[in-house]
Every structure is written in structure tokens, then in C-alpha cells.
C-alpha positions as CSV (number, residue, x, y, z in Angstrom):
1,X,-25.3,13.4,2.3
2,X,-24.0,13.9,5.4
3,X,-24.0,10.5,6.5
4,X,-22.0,9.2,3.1
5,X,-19.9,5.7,3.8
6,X,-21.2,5.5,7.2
7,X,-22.7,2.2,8.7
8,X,-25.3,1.7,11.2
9,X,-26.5,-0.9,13.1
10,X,-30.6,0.4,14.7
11,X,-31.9,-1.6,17.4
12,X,-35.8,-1.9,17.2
13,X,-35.9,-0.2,13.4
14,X,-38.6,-2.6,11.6
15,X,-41.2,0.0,12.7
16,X,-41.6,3.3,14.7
17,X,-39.5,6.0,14.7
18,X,-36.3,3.4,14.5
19,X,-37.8,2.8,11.0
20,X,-37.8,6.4,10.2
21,X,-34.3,6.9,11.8
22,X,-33.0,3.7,9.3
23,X,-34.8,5.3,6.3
24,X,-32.9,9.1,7.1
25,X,-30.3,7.3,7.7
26,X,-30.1,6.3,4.0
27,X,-31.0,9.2,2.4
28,X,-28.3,11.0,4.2
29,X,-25.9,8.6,2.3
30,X,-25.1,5.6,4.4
31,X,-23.7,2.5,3.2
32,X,-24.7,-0.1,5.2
33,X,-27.4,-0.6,7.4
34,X,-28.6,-3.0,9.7
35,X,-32.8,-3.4,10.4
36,X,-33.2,-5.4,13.9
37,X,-36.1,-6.7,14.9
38,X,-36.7,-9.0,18.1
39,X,-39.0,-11.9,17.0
40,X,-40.7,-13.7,13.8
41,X,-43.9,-11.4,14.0
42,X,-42.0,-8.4,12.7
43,X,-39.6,-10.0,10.0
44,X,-41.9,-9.1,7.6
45,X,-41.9,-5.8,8.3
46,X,-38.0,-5.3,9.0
47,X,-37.2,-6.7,5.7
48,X,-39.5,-4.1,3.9
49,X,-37.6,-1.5,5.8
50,X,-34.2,-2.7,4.7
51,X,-35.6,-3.0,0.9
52,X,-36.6,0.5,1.2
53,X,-33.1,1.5,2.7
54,X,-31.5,-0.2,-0.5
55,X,-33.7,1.5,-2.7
56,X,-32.0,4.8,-1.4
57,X,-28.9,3.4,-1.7
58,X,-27.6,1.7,1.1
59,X,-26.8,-1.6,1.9
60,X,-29.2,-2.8,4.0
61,X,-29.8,-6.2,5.9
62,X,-32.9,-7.4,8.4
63,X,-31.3,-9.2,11.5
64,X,-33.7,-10.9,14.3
65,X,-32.3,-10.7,18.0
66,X,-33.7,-9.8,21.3
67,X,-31.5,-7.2,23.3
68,X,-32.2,-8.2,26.4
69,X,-30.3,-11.4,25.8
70,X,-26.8,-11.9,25.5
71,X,-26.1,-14.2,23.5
72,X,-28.6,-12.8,21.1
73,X,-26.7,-9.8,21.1
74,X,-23.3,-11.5,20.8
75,X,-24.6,-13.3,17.6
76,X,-26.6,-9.8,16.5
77,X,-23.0,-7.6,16.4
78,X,-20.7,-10.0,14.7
79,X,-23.3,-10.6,12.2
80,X,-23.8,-6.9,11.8
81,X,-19.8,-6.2,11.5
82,X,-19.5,-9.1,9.3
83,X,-21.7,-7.6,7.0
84,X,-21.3,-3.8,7.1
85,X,-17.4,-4.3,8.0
86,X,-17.9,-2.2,11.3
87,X,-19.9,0.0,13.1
88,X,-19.7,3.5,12.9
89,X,-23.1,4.3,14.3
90,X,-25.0,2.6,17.3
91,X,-28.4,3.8,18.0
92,X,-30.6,2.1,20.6
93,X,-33.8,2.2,20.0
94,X,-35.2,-1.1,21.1
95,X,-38.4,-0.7,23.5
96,X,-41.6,-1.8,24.7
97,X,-44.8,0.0,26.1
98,X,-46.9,-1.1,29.3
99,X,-48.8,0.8,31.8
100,X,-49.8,-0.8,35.1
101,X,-50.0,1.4,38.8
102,X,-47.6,0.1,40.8
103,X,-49.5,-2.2,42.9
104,X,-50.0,-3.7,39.8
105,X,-47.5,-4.4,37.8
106,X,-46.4,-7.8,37.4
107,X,-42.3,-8.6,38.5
108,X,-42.5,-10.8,35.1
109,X,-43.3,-7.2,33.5
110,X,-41.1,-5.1,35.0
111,X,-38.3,-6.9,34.6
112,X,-38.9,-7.3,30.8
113,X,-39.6,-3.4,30.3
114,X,-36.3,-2.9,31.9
115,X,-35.0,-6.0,30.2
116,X,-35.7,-4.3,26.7
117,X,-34.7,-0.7,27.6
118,X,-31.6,-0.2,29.9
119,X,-30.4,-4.3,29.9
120,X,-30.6,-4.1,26.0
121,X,-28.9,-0.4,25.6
122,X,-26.0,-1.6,27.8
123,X,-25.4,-5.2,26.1
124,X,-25.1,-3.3,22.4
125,X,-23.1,-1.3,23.6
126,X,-21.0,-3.2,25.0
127,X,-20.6,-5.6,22.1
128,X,-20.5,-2.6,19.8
129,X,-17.8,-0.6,21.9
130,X,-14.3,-3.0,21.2
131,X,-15.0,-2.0,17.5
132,X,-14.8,1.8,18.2
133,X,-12.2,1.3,20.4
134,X,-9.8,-0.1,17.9
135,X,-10.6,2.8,15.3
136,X,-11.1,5.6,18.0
137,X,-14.3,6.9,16.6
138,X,-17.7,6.3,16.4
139,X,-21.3,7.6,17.1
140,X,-23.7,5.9,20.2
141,X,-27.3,7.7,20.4
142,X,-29.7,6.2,22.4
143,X,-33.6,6.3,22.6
144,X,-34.8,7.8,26.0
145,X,-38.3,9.8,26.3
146,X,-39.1,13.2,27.8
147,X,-41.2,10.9,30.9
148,X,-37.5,10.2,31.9
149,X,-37.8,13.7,33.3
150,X,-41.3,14.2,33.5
151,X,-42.7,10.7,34.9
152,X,-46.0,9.4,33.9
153,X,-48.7,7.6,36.0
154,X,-48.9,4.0,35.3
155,X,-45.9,3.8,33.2
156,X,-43.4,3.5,36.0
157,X,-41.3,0.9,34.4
158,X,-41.1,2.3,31.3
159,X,-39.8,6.0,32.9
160,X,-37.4,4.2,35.1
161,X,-35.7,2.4,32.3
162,X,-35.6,5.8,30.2
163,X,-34.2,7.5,33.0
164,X,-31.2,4.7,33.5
165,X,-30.7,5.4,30.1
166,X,-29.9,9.1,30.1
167,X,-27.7,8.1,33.7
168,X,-25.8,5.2,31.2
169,X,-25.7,7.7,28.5
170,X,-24.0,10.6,30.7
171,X,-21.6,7.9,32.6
172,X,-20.1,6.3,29.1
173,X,-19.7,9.5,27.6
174,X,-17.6,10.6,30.7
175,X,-16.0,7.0,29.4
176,X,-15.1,7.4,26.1
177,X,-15.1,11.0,24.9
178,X,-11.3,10.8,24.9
179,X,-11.8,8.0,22.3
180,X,-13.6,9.7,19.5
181,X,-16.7,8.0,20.4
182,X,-19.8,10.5,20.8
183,X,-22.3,9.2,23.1
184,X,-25.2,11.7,23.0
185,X,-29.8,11.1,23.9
186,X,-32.7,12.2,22.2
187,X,-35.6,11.6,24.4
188,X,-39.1,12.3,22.2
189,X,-42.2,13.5,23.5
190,X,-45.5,12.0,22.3
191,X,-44.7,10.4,19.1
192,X,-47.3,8.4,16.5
193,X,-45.7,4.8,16.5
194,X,-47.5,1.6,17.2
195,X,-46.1,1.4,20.7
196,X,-49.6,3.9,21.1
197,X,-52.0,1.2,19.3
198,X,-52.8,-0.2,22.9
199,X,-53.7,3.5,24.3
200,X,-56.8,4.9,24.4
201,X,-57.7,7.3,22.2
202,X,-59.2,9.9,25.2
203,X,-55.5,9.7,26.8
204,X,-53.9,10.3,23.7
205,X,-56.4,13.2,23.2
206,X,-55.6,14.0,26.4
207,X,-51.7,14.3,26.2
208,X,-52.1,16.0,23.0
209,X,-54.1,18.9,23.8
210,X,-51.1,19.5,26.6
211,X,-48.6,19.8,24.4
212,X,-47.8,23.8,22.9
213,X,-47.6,22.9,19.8
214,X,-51.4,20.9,19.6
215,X,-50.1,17.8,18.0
216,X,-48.2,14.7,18.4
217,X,-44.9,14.4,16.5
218,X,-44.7,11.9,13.7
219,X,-41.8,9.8,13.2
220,X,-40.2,12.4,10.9
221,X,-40.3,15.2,12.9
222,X,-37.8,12.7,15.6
223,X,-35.0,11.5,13.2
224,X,-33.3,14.4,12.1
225,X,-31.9,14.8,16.0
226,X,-30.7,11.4,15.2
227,X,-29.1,12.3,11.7
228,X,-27.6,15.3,13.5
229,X,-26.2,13.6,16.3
230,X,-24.7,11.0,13.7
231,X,-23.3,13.4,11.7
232,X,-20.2,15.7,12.1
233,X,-22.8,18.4,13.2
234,X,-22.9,16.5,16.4
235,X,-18.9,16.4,17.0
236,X,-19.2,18.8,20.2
237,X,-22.6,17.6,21.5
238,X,-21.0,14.8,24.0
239,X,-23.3,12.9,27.0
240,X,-26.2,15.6,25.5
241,X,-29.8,14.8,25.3
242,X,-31.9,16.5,23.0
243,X,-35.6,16.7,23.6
244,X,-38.3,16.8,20.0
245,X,-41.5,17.3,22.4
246,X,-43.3,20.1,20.7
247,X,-42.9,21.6,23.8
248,X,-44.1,19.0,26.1
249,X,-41.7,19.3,28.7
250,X,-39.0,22.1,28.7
251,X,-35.3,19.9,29.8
């Protein structure tokens, strides 16, 4: 129970391993936790995740909003501290997949891969951070990917935005460490989530038989480095990223 009384608000949760970080989340003890999901496609989905949450206990509530927007976002937090009372725990986990070379790649898509990714980490945060501030405490963990160090071909938006994210993640720790707020990364390596439907299976075969340990991780081998990084375990890990890639790449 190591998350007991705490609330959570998890961007990008109503699948993937944001799902897996709600539902640890709540078996850790939570108390209120809040599902996001960006559009009408996945309600159905987000609200199964929140009634599995409650069913461990925790509060939980489904809220749709699109991170990259902010007035989305405004409306997202003050629903979120309206209903949990505050946030104690901030993880942003929002993201989509697209792989294109270069020459390629679209403006419309870049722009929206960096939209979702860094645009979206930063306007949470940022609505997230005046409530930390007035109780000097408070947990930010956000999603970043071992191709943030690595790189990947065809996948250049995607690594860029991961890497702004560690570079934002390292900056507002420097920020608000004096605060009480722990701003820490875990950046997984090839993880079993639906953002791989659209891949085909010989490059997935391919980036498995790289890896050490001979497998892709599953959701639950990523959100325990969430729950620790949540939890007073984490109290000394500050601007920290933490890297479950079955050793994929070595950071």
C-alpha cells in the first residue's frame, strides 16, 4: 500500500501501459484516480479501466481531453482536482506512434506527434504545477522511451519528442526540487501495447531478437518504475530517468 490516500491524474491510461500504471496504481492503495483518454473512440475503454480501479478500491473517474490543446487541458485539471480534491501524482503518458523517413513525413504529422508528446507533457504540467506549489509536494513522472537515447529509423518525430521530454524533465526538476515536487522519467524499451498493432510483425521480430533478454516487456513489467517513483521509495530519485528495456539499450 504504498500509494495509500494518494491521487493521480494519468494522461493516456484507457489502454497501454498508462492502463497498467492506473490499475498499480490502485492496488498500491490510491484513492482517487483519474482515467484520460483523448477522443470518443476510447471512452469505452477508459471507463472499463476506471471500473476496474474502483473495484481495487480507488476512486476512479474516465475524463476525455486532448493534451495537446489548452483549453482541453484547462478544463481536464480542474475537473480532475474537483473530483479527487488535488493532485498528488502527475504522470504523462499521453502518446502516439508514426513512422515515416524524413523525406516523408508529413508537417501535419509531425507537428501532431510532437503535439501529443512534449506540447501535451508541458501543458499538464503546467496546469497541474499551481496545485503542488501551494502544498509543496507532489510527484511528476513522465513517459519517455529508450529511442530518446538510441534513435530509430523512421520514427524521427516520435524520438525527438521523447528526447524533449527527458530535456523538460531534467530542466523542471532543476525548477522545483526545492518545492517538494519529484520530477523523475522512465523511458521503456519495446513494450506490448497497441501503439505496436500498426507494426509489422518481422520488425517486431526483429527488435526482439536484439534485445538480451529475448522478449518484449508487457505492460507489467513497466509500472512498477512508475509505482516506485510515486512512492516515498522515489524521494531521492530527482530529474532521474529509469530505463525497463530488458537490456535494450544500456543509459
Amino acid at each position: 500500500m504504498r500509494l495509500q490516500g494518494k491521487t493521480a491524474l494519468v494522461t493516456g491510461s484507457s489502454s497501454g501501459i498508462g492502463e497498467a500504471v492506473i490499475l498499480a496504481f490502485a492496488s498500491e492503495g490510491a484513492s482517487h484516480l483519474v482515467v484520460n483518454y483523448p477522443d470518443e473512440r476510447e471512452r469505452e475503454r477508459a471507463e472499463d479501466v476506471a471500473r476496474r480501479a474502483s473495484d481495487c478500491g480507488a476512486q476512479a473517474i474516465a475524463i476525455r481531453a486532448d493534451v495537446s490543446d489548452p483549453a482541453s487541458v484547462e478544463a481536464l485539471v480542474a475537473e480532475a482536482e474537483a473530483f479527487a480534491g488535488h493532485i498528488d501524482i502527475l504522470v504523462n503518458n499521453a502518446g502516439i506512434g508514426h513512422a515515416d523517413p524524413v523525406e516523408s513525413l508529413s508537417i501535419d504529422t509531425w507537428d501532431r506527434v510532437i503535439g501529443i508528446h512534449l506540447r501535451g507533457t508541458f501543458l499538464v504540467t503546467k496546469a497541474v504545477l499551481p496545485g503542488m506549489y501551494a502544498r509543496n509536494a507532489g510527484r511528476i513522472i513522465n513517459t519517455a522511451s529508450q529511442l530518446a537515447y538510441k534513435g530509430a529509423p523512421g520514427l524521427s518525430a516520435y524520438t525527438a519528442a521523447k528526447g524533449g521530454i527527458l530535456s523538460f524533465t531534467r530542466s523542471l526538476a532543476l525548477e522545483v526540487g526545492e518545492r517538494g515536487i519529484r520530477v523523475n522519467c522512465v523511458a521503456p524499451g519495446a513494450t506490448r501495447t497497441p501503439i505496436l498493432d500498426a507494426v509489422p510483425p518481422s520488425v517486431i521480430e526483429a527488435v526482439r531478437a536484439a534485445i538480451p533478454t529475448g522478449r518484449l516487456a508487457t505492460v507489467d513489467d513497466i509500472a512498477p518504475a512508475y509505482v516506485f517513483l510515486a512512492s516515498s521509495d522515489g524521494d531521492h530519485f530527482q530529474g532521474q530517468c529509469i530505463s525497463p528495456n530488458g537490456g535494450d539499450h544500456f543509459l
